[in-house]
C-alpha positions as CSV (number, residue, x, y, z in Angstrom):
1,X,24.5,-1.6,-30.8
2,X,26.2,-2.1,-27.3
3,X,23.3,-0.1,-25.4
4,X,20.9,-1.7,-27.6
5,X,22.2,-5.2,-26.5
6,X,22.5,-4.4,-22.5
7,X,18.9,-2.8,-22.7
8,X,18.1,-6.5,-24.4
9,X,19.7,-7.9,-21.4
10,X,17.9,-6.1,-19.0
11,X,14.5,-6.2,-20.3
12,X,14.4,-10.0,-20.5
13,X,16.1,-10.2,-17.1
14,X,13.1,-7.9,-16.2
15,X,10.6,-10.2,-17.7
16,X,12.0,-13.4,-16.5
17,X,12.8,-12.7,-13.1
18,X,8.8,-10.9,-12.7
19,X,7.3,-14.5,-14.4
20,X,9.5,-17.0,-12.5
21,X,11.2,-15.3,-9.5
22,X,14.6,-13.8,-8.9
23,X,15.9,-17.5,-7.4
24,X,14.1,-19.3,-10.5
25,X,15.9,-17.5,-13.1
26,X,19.9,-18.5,-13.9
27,X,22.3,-16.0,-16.3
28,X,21.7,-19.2,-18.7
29,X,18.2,-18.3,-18.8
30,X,18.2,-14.5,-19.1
31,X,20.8,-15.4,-22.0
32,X,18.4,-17.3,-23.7
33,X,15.9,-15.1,-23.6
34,X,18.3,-12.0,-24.9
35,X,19.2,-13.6,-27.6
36,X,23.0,-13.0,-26.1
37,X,26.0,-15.0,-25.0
38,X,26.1,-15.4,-21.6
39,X,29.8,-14.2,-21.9
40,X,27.9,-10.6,-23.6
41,X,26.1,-10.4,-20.4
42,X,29.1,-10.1,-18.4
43,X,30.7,-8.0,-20.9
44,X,27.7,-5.6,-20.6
45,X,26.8,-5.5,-17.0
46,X,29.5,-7.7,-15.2
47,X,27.6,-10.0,-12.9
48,X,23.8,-10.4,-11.8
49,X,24.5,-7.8,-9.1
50,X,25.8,-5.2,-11.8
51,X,22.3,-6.5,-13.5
52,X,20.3,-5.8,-10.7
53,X,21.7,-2.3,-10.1
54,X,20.8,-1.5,-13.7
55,X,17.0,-3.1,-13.4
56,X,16.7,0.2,-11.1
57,X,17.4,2.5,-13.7
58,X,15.4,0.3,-16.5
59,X,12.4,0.5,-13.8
60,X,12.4,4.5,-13.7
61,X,12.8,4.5,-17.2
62,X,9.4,2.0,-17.9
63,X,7.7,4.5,-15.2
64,X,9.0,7.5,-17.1
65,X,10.0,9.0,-13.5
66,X,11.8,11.5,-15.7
67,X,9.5,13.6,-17.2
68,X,7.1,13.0,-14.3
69,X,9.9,14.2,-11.8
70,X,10.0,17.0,-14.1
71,X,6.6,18.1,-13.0
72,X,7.2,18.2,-9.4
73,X,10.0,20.6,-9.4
74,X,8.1,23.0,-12.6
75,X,4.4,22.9,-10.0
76,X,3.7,26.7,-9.4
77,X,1.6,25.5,-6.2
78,X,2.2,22.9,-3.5
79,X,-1.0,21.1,-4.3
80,X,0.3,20.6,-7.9
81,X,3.5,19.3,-6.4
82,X,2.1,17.0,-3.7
83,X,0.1,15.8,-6.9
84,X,2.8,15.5,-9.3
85,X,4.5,13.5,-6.5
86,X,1.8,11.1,-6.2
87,X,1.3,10.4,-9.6
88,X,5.7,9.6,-9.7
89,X,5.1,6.4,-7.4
90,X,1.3,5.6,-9.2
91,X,3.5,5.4,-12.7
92,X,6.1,3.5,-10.6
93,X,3.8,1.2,-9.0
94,X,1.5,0.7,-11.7
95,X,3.6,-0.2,-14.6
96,X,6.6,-2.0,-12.7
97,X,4.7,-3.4,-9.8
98,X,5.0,-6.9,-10.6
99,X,9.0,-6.8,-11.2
100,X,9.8,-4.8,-7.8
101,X,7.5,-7.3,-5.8
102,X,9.5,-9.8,-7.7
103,X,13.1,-8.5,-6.2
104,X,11.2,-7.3,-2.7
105,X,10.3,-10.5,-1.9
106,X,13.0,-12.3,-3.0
107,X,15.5,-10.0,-1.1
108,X,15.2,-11.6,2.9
109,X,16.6,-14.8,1.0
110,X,19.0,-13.4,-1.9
111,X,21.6,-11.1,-0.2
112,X,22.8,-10.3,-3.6
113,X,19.3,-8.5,-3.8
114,X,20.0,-6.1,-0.9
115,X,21.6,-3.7,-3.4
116,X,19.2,-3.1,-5.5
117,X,16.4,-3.1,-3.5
118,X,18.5,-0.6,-1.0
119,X,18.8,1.7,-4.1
120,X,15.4,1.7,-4.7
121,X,14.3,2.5,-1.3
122,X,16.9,5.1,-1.1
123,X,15.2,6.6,-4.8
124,X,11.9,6.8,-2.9
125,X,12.9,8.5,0.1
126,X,15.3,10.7,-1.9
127,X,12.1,11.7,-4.4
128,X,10.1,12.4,-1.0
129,X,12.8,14.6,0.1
130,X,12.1,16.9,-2.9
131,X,8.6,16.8,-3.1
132,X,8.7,18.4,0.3
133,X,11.2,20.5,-0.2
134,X,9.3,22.4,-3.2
135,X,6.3,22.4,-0.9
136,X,8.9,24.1,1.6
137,X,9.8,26.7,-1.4
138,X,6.5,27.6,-2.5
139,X,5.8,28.1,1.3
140,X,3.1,25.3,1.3
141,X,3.9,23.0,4.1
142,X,1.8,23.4,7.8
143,X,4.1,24.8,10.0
144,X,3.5,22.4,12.9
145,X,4.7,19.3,10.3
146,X,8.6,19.3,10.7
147,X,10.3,18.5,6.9
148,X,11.6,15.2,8.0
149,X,8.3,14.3,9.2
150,X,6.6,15.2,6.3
151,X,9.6,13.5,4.1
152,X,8.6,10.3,6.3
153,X,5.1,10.4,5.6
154,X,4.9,10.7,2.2
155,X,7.0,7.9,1.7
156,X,5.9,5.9,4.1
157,X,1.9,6.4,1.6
158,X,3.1,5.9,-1.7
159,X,5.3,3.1,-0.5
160,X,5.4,0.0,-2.6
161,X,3.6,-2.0,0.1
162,X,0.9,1.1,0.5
163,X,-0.2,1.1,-3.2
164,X,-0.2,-3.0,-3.2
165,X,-2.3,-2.5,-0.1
166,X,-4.8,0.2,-1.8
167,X,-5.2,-1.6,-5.5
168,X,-5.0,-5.5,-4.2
169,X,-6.3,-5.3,-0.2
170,X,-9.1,-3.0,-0.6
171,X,-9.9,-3.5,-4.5
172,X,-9.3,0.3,-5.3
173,X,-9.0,1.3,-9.2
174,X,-5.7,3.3,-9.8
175,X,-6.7,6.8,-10.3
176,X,-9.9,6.9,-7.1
177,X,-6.5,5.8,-4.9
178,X,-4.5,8.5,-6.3
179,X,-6.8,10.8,-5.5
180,X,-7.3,9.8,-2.0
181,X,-3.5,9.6,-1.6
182,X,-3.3,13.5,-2.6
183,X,-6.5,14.7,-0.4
184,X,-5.3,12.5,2.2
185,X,-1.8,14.1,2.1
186,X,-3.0,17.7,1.5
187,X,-5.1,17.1,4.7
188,X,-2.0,16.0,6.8
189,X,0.8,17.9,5.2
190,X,-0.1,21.4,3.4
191,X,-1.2,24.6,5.2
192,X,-4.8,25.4,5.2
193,X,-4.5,27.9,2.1
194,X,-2.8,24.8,-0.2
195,X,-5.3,22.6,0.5
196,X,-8.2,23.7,-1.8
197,X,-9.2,21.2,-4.8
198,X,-7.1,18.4,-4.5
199,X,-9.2,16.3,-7.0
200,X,-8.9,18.8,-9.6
201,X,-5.1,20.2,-9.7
């Protein structure tokens, strides 16, 4: 019943904070819309910070980042993982888009935001790290494209502000820009042997 309520909490804080803004949105309101006592939010998550922090893990949840995560480090080839790591931030991006551009933009005027968008960021470049290195296992990865480098440029593609770019600025449909993301990557990252196919693995 406890996790039941707290995943209440967080789903309407979620909601809200997409719809109005992080600023917009009081405790008051988020209890309201829970159904809860604001005292029951405290009791469950301890401030709006402690709130925040657990959006993070709600937001990987909503993406299923588990199971897809899964599918990175299980690829038998490094243009299966590359894939598989491109379709983690599509799912991300694609169904939980609207709440981190909420937080993102409200962080340069909410220090209390800095957390949790920190968290995130570190998530992203974290999930880059391994992508690369089971590229680096299956002894896909050009050897004139140093790890960190490689780490850097995959996150710095499948960045929250790079698929906002690809599906709002230029109008693409989610799956032609994942595929582009994945040739596009193969081209720069993965020796010439892990390269073959990219539309179809």
């Amino acid at each position: 019943m406890a996790q039941q309520t707290r995943g209440d909490i967080l789903r309407a804080a979620r909601g809200l904070f997409a719809e109005r803004g992080y600023a917009a949105t009081s405790i008051d309101d988020i209890a309201d819309e829970a159904g809860v006592a604001i005292q029951t939010i405290y009791a469950r998550l301890g401030s709006k910070r402690g709130m925040l922090l657990a959006l993070i893990d709600l937001i990987d949840e909503e993406a299923g980042v588990g199971p897809l995560a899964e599918e990175v480090t299980s690829a038998r080839t490094a243009l299966a993982t590359l894939r598989a790591g491109v379709r983690v931030t599509r799912s991300l991006h694609e169904r939980c888009g609207d709440i981190i551009e909420a937080l993102t933009t409200a962080a340069g005027a909410e220090p209390e935001l800095t957390d949790a968008v920190s968290e995130g960021q570190r998530r992203h470049r974290e999930g880059a790290r391994i992508i690369i290195d089971h590229i680096q296992e299956l002894e896909g990865l050009r050897h004139d494209v140093p790890p960190e480098r490689a780490q850097a440029l995959f996150a710095l593609t499948t960045s929250h502000e790079a698929w906002r770019e690809l599906i709002r600025g230029f109008a693409l449909d989610w799956g032609p820009a994942e595929d582009w993301l994945v040739d596009a990557l193969s081209r720069a990252l993965l020796a010439r042997q892990h390269k073959k196919s990219a539309n179809t693995n």
